[in-house]
PQR file of N, CA, C, O and H, with PARSE charges and radii, in Angstrom:
ATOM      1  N   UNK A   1       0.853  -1.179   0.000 -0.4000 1.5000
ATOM      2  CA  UNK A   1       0.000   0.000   0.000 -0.0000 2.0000
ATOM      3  C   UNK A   1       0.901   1.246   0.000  0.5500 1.7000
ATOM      4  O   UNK A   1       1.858   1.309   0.772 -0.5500 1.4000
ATOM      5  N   UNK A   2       0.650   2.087  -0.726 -0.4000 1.5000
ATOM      6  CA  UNK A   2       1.680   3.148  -0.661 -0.0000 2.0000
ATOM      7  C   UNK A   2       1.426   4.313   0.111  0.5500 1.7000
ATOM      8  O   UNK A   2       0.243   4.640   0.019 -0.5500 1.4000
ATOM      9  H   UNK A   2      -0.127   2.036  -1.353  0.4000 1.0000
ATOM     10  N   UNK A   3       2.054   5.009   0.789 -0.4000 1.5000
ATOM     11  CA  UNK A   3       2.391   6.232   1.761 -0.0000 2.0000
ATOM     12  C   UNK A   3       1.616   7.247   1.520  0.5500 1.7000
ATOM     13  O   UNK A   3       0.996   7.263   0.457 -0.5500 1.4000
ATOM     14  H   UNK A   3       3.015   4.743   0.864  0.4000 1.0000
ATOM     15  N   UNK A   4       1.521   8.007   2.185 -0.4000 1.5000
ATOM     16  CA  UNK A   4       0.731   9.349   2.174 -0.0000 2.0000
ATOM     17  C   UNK A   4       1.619  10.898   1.816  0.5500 1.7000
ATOM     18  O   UNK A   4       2.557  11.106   2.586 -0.5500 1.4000
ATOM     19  H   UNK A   4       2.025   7.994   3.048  0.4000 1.0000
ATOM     20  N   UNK A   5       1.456  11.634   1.062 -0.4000 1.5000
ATOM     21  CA  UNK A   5       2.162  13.014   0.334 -0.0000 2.0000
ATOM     22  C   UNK A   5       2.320  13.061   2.727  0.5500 1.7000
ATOM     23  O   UNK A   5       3.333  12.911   3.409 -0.5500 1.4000
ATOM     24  H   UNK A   5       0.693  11.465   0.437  0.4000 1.0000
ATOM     25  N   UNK A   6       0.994  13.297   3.144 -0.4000 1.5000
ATOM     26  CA  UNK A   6       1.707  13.759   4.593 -0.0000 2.0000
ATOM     27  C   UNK A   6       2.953  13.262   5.145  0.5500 1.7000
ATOM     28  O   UNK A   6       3.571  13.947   5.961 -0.5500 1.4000
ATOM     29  H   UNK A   6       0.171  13.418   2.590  0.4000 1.0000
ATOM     30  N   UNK A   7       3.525  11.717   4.631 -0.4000 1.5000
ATOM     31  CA  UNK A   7       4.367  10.203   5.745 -0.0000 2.0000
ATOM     32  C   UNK A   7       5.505  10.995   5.166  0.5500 1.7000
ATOM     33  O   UNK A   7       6.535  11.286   5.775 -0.5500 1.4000
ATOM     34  H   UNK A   7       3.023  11.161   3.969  0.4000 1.0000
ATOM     35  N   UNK A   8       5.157  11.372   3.700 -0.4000 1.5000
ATOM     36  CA  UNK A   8       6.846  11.918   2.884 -0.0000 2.0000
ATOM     37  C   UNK A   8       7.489  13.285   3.805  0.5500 1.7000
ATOM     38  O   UNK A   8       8.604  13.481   4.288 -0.5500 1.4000
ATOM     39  H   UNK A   8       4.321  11.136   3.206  0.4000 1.0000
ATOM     40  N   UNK A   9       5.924  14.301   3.785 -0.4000 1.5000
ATOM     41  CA  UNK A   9       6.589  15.660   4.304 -0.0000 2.0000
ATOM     42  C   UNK A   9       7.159  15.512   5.869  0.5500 1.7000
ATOM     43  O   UNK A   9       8.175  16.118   6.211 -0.5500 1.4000
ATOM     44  H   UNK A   9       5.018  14.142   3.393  0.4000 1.0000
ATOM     45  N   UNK A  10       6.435  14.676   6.766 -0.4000 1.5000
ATOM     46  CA  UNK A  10       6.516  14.313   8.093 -0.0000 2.0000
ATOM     47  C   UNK A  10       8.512  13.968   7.986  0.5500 1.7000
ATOM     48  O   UNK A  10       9.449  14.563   8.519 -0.5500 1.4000
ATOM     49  H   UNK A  10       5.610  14.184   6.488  0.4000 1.0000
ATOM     50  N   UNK A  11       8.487  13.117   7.328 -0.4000 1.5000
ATOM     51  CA  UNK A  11       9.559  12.184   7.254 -0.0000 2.0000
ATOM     52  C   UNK A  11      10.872  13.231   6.686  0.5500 1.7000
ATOM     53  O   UNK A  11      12.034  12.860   6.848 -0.5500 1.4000
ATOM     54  H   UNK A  11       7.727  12.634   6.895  0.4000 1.0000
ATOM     55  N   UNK A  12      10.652  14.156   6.217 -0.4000 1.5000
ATOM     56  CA  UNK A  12      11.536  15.642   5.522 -0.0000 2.0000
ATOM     57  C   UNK A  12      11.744  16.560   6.717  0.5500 1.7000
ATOM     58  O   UNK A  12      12.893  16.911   6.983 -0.5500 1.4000
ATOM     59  H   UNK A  12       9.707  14.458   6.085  0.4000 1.0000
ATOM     60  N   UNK A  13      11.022  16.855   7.241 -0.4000 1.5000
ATOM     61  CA  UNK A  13      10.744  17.730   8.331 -0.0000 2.0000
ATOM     62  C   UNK A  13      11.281  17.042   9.286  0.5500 1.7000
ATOM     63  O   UNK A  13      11.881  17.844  10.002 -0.5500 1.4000
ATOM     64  H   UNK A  13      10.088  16.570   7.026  0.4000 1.0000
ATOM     65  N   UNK A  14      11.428  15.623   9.823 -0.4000 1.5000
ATOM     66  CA  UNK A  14      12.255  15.116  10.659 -0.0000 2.0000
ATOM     67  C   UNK A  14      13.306  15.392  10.357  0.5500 1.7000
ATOM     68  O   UNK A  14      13.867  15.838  11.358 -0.5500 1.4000
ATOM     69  H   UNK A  14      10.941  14.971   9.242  0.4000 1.0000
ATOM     70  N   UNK A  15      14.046  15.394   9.403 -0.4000 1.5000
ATOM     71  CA  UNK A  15      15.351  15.461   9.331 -0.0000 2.0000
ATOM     72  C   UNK A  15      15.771  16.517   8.881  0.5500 1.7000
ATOM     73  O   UNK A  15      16.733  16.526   8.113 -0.5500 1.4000
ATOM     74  H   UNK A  15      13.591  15.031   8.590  0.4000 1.0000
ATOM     75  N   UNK A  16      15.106  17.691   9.282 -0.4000 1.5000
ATOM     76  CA  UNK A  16      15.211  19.168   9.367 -0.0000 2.0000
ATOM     77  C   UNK A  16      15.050  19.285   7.954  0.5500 1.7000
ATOM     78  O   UNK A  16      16.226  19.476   7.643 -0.5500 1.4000
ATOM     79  H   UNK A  16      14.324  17.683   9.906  0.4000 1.0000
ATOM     80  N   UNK A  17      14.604  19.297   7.204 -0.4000 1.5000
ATOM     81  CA  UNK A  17      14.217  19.770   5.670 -0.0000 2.0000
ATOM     82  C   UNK A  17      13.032  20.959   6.371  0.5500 1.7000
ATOM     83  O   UNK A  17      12.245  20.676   7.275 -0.5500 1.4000
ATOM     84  H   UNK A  17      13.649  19.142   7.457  0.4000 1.0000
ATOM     85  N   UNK A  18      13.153  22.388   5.666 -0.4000 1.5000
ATOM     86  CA  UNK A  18      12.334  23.238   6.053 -0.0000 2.0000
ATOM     87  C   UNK A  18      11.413  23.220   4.897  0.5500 1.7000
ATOM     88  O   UNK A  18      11.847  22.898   3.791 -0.5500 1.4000
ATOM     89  H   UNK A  18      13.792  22.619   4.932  0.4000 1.0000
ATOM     90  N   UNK A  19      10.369  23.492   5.043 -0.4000 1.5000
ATOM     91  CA  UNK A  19       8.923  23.863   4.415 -0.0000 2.0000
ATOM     92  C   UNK A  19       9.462  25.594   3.472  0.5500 1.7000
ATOM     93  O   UNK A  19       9.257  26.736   3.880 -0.5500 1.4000
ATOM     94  H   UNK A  19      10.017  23.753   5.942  0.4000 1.0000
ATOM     95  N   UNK A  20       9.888  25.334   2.683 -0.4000 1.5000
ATOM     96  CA  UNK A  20       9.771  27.270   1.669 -0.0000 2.0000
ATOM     97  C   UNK A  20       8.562  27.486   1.537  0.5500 1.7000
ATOM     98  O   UNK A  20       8.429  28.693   1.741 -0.5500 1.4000
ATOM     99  H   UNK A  20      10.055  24.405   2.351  0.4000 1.0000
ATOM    100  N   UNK A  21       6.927  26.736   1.166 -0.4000 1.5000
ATOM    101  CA  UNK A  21       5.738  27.298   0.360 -0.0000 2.0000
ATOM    102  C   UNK A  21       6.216  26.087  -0.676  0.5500 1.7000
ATOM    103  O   UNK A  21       6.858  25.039  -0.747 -0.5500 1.4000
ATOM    104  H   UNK A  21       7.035  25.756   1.000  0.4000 1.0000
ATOM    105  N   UNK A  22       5.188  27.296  -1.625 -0.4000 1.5000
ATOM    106  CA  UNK A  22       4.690  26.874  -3.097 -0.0000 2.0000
ATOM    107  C   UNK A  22       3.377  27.539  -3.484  0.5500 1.7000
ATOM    108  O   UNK A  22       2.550  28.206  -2.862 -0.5500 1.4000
ATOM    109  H   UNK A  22       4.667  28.147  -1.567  0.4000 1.0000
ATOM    110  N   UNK A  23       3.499  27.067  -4.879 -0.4000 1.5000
ATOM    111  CA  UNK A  23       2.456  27.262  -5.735 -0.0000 2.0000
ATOM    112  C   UNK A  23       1.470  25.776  -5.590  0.5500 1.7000
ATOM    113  O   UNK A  23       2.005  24.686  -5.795 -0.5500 1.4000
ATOM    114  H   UNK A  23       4.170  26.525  -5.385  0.4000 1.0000
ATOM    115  N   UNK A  24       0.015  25.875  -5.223 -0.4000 1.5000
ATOM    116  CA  UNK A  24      -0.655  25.252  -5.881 -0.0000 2.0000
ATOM    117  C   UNK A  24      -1.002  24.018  -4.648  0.5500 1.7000
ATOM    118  O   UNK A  24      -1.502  24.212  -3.540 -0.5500 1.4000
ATOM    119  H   UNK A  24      -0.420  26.760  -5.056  0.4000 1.0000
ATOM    120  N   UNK A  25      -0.699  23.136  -5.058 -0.4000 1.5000
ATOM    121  CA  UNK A  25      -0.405  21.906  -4.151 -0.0000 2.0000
ATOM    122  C   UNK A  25       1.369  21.601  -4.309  0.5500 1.7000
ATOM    123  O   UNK A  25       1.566  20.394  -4.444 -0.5500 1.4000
ATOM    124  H   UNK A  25      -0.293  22.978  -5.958  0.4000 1.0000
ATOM    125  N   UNK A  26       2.128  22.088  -4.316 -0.4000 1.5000
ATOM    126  CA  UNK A  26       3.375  21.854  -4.300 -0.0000 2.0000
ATOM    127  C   UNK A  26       4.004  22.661  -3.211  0.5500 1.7000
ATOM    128  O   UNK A  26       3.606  23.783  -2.897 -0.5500 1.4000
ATOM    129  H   UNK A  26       1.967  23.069  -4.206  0.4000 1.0000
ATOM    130  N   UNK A  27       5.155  21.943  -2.566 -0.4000 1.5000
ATOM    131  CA  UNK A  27       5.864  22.277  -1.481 -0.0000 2.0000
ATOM    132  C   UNK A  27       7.454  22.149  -1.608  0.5500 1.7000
ATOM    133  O   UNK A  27       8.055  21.091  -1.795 -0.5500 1.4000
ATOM    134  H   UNK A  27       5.478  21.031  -2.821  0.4000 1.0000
ATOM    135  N   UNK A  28       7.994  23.339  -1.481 -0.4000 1.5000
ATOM    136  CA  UNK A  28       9.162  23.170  -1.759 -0.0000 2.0000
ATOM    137  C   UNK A  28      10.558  23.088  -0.610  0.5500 1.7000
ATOM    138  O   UNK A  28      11.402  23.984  -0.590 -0.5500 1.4000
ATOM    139  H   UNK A  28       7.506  24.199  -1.329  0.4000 1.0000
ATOM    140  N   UNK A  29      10.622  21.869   0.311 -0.4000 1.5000
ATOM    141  CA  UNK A  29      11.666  21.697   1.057 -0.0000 2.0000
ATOM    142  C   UNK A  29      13.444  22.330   0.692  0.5500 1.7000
ATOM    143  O   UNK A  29      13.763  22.358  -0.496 -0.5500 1.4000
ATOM    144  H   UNK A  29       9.936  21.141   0.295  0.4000 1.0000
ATOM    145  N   UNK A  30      14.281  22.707   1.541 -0.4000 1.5000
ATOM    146  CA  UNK A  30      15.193  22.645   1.899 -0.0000 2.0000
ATOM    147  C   UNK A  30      16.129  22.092   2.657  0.5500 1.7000
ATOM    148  O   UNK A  30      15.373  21.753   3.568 -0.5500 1.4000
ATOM    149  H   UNK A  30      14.022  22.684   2.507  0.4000 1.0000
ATOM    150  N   UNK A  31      17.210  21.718   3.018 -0.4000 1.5000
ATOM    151  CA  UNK A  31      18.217  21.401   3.665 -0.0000 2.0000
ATOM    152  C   UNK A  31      19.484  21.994   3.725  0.5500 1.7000
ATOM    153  O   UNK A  31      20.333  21.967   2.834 -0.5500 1.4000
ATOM    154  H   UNK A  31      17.824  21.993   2.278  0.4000 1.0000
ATOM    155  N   UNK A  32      19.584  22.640   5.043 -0.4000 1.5000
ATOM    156  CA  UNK A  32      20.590  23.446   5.425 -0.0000 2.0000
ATOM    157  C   UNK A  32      21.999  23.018   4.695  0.5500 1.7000
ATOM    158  O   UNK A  32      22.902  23.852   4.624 -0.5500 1.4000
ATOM    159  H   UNK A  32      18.894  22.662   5.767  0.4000 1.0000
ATOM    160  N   UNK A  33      22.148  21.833   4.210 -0.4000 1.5000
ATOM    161  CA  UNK A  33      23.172  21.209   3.289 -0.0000 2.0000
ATOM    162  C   UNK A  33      23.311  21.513   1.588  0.5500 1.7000
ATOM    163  O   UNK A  33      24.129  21.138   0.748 -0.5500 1.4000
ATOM    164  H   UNK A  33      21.414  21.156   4.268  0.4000 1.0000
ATOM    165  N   UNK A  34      21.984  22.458   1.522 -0.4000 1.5000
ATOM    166  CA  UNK A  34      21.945  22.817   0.516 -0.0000 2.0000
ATOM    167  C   UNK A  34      21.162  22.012  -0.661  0.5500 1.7000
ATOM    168  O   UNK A  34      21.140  22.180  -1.881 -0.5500 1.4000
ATOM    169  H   UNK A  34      21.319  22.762   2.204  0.4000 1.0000
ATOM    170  N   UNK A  35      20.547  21.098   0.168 -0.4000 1.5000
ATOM    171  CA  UNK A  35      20.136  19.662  -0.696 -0.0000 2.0000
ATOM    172  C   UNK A  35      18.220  20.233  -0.908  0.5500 1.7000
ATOM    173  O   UNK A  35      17.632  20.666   0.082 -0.5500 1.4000
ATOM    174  H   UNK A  35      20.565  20.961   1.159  0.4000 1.0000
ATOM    175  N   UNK A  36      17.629  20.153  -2.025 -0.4000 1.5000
ATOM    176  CA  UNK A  36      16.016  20.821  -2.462 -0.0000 2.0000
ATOM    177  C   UNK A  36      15.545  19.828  -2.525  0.5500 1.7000
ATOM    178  O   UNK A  36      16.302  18.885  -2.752 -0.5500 1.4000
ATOM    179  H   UNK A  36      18.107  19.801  -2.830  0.4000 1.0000
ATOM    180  N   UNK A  37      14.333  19.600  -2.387 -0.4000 1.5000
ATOM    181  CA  UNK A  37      13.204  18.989  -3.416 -0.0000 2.0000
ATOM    182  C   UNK A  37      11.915  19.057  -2.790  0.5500 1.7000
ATOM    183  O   UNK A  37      11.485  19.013  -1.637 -0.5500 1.4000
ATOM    184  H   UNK A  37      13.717  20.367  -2.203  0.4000 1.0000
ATOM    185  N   UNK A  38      11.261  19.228  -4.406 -0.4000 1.5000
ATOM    186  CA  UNK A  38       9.956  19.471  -4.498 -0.0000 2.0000
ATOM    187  C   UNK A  38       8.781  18.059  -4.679  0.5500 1.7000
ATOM    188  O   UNK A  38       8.638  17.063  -5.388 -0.5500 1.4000
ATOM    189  H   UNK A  38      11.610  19.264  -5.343  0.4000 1.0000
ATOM    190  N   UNK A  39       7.936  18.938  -3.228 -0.4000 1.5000
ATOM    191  CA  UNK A  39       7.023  17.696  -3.327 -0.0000 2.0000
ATOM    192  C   UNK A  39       5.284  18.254  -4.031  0.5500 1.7000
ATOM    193  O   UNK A  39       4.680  19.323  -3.943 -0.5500 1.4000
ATOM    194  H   UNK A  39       8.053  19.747  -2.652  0.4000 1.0000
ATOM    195  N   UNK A  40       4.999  17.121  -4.612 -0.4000 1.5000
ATOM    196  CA  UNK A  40       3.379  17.757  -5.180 -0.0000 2.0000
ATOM    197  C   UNK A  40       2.051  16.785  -4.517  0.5500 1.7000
ATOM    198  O   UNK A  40       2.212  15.815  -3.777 -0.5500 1.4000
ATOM    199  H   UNK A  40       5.490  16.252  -4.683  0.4000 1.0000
ATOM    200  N   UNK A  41       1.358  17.068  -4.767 -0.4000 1.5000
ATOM    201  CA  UNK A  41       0.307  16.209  -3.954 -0.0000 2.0000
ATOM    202  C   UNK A  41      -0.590  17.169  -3.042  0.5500 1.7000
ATOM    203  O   UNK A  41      -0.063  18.201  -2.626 -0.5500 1.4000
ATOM    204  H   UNK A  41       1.227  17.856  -5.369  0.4000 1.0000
ATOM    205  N   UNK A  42      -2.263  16.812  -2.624 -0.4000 1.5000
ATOM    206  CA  UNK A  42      -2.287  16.771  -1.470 -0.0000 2.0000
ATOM    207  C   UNK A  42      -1.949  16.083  -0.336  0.5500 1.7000
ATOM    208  O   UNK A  42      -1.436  15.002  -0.627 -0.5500 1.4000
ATOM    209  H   UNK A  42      -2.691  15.974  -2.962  0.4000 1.0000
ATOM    210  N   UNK A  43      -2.040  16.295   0.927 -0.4000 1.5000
ATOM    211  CA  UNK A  43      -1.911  15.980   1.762 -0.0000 2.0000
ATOM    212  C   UNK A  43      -2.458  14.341   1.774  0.5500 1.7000
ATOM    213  O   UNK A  43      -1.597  13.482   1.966 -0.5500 1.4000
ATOM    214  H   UNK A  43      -2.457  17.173   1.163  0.4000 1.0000
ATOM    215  N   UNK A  44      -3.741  13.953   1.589 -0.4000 1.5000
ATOM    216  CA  UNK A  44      -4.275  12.928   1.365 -0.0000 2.0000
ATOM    217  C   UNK A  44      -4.292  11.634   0.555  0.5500 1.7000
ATOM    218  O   UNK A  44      -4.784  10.510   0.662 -0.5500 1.4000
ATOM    219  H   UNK A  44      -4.440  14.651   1.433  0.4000 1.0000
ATOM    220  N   UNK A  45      -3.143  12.653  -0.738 -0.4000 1.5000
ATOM    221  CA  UNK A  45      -2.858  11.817  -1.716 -0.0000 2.0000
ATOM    222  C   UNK A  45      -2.284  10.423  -1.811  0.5500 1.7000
ATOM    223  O   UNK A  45      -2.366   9.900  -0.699 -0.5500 1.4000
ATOM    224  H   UNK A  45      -2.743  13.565  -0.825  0.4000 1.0000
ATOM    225  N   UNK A  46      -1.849   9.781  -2.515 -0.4000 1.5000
ATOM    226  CA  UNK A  46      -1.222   8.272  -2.632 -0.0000 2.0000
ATOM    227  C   UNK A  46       0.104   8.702  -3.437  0.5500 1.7000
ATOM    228  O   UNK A  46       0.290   8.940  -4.631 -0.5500 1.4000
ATOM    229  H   UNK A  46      -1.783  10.206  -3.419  0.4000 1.0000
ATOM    230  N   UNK A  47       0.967   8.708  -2.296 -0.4000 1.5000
ATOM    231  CA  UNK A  47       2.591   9.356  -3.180 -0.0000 2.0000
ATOM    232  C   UNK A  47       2.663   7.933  -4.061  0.5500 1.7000
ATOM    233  O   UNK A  47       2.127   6.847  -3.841 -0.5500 1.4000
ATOM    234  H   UNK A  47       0.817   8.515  -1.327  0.4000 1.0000
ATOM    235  N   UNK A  48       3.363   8.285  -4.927 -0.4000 1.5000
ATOM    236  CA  UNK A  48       3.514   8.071  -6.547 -0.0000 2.0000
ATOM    237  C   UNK A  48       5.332   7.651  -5.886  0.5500 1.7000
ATOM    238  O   UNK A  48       6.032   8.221  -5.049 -0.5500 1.4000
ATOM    239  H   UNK A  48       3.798   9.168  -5.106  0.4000 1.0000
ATOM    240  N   UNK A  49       5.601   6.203  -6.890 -0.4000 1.5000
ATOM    241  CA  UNK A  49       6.667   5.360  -6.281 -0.0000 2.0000
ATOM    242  C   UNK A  49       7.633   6.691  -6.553  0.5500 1.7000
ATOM    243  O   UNK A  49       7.833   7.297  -5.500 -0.5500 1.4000
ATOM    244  H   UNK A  49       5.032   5.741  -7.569  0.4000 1.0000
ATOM    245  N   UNK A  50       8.104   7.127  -7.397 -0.4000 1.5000
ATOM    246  CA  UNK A  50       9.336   8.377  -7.814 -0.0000 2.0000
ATOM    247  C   UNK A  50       9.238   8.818  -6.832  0.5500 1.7000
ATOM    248  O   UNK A  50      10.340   8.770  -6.287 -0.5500 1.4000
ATOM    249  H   UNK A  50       7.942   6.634  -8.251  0.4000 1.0000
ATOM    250  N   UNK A  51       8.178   9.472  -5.922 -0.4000 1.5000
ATOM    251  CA  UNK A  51       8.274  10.477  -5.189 -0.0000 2.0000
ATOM    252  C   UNK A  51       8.782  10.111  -3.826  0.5500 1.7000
ATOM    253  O   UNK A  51       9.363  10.868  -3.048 -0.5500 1.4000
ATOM    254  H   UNK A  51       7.282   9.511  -6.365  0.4000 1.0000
ATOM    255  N   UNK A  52       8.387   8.428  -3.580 -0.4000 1.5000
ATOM    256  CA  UNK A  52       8.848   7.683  -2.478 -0.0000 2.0000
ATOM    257  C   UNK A  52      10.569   7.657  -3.093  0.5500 1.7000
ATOM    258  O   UNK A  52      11.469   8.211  -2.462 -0.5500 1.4000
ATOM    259  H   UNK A  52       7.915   7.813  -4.212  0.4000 1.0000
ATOM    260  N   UNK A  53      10.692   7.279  -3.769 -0.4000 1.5000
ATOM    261  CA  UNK A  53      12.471   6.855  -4.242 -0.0000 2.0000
ATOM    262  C   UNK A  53      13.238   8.502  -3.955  0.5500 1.7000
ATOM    263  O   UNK A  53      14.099   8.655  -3.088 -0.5500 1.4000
ATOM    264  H   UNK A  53       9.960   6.830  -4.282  0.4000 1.0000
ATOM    265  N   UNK A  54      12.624   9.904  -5.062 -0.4000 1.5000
ATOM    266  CA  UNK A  54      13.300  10.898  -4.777 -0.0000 2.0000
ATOM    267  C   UNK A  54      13.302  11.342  -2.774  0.5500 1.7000
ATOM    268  O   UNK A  54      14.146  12.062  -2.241 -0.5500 1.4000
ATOM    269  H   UNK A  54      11.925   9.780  -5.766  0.4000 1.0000
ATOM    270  N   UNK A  55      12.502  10.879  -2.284 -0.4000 1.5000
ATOM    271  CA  UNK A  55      12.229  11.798  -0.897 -0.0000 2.0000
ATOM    272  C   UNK A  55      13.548  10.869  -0.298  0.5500 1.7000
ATOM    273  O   UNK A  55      14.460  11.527   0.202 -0.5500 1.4000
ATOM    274  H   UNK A  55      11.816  10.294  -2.718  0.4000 1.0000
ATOM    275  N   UNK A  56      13.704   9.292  -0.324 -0.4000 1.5000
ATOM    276  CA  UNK A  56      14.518   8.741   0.410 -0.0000 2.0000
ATOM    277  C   UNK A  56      16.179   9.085   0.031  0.5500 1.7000
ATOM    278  O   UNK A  56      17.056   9.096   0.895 -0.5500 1.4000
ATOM    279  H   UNK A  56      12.963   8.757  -0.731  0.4000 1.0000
ATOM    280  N   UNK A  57      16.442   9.379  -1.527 -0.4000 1.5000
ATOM    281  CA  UNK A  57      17.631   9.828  -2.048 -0.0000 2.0000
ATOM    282  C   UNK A  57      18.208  11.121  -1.380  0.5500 1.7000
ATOM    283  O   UNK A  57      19.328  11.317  -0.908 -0.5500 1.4000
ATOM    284  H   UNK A  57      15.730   9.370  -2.229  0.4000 1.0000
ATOM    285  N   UNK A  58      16.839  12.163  -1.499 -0.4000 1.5000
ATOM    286  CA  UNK A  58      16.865  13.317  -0.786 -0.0000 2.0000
ATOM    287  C   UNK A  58      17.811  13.624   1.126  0.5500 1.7000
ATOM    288  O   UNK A  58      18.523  14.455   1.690 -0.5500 1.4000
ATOM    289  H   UNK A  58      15.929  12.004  -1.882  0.4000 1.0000
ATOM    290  N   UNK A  59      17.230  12.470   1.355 -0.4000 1.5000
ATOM    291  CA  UNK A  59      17.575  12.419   2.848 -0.0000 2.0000
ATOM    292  C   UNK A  59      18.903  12.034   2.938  0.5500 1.7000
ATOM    293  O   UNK A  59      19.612  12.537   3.810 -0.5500 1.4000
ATOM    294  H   UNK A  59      16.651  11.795   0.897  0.4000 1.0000
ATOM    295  N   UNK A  60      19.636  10.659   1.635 -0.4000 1.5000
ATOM    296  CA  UNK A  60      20.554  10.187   2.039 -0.0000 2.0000
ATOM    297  C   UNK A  60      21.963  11.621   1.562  0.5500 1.7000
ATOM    298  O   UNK A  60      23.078  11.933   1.979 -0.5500 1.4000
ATOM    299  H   UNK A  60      19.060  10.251   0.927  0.4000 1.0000
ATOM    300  N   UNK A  61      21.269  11.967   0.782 -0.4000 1.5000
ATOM    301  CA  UNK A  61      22.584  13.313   0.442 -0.0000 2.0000
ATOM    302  C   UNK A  61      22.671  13.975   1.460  0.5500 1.7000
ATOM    303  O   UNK A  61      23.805  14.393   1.690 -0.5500 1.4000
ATOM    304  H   UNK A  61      20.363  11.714   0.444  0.4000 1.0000
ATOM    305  N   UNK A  62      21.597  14.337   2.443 -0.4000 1.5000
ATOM    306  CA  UNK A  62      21.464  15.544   3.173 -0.0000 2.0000
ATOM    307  C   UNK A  62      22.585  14.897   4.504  0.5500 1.7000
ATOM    308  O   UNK A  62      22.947  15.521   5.501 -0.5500 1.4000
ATOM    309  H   UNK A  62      20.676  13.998   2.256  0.4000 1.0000
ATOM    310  N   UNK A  63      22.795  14.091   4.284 -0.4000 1.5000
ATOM    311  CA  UNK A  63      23.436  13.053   5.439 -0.0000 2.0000
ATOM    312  C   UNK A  63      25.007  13.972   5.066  0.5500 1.7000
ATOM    313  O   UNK A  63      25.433  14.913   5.736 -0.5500 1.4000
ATOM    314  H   UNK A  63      22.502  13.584   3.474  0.4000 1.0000
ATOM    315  N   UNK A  64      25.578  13.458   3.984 -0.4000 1.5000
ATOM    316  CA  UNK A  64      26.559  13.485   3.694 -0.0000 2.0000
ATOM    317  C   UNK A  64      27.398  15.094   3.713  0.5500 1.7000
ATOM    318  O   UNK A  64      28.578  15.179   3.373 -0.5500 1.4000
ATOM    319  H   UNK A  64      25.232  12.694   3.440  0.4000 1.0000
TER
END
């Protein structure tokens, strides 16, 4: 069963990714490491496998 647009942003925001906004239904995270990415969806939505693969890639750079 796949994750919720909320499990992704929850899971960004743990690991200090800040919230910038957006346009629309899109949200555009940061990392003080300099590391971006943009999430789309509502809140309610059924994240889409890419978006599960980019959010976890996202985190492992922010490591480094």
């Amino acid at each position: 069963m796949p994750r919720k647009i909320r499990e992704l942003i929850r899971e960004l925001e743990q690991m200090r990714f800040i919230n910038r906004g957006g346009k629309g239904s899109h949200r555009n995270f940061t990392h003080k490491s300099g590391v971006r990415i943009t999430i789309s969806g509502n809140l309610g939505d059924d994240a889409k496998t890419y978006q599960e693969r980019e959010v976890k890639k996202k985190i492992q750079e922010s490591k480094k």
